[in-house]
N, C-alpha and C positions, 0 to 999 in steps of 0.2 A: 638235515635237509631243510631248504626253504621253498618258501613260494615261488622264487626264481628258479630254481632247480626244479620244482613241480611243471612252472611256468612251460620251459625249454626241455623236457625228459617227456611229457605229457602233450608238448603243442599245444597250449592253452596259453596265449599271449595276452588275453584281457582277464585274467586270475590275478585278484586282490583281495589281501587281506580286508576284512570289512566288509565286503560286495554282499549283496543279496543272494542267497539261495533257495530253493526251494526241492525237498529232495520225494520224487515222484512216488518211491515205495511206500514210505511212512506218512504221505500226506504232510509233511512240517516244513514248516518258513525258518530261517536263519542264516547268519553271517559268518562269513569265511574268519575263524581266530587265528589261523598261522596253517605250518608244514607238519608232517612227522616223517620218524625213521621211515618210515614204511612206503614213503612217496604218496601217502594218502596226503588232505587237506582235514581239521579240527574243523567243526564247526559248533556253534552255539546255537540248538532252535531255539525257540520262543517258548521260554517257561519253563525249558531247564534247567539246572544249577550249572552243570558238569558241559565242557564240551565232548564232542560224539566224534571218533575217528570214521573218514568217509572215506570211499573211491570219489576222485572228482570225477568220475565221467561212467559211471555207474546210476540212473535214473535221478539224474542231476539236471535241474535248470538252476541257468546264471543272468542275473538280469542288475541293470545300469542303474545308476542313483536315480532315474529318470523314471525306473520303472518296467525299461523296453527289455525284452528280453533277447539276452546278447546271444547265447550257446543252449543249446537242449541236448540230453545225452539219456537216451530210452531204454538201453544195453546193460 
């Protein structure tokens, strides 16, 4: 699975590897690393080793190099 396949399966058109995330449950900031089997997205927070397999739209914020924040997902 890739992030284009997340992209188009998910309806999530501004989903990029790299982006900013911030995932609501855990309190933690980090960047989208790729796709996996599962149609999740990998991400890396800040200070872990390992990336973390995530629902992208499970208490998920996505925000733009800029800062702004693109998509919020509270569910």
């Amino acid at each position: 699975m890739t992030i284009e396949d997340i992209r188009k399966k998910r309806f999530m058109p501004f989903l990029k590897v790299g982006m900013r995330v911030f995932n609501i449950h855990n309190q933690m900031f980090g960047k989208v690393t790729g796709a996996n089997n599962s149609q999740n997205i990998n991400v890396k927070f800040d200070g872990d080793k390992h990336t973390r397999n995530c629902h992208p739209q499970w208490k998920m914020k996505y925000f733009a190099v800029n800062g702004r924040l693109i998509e919020e997902y509270n569910d």
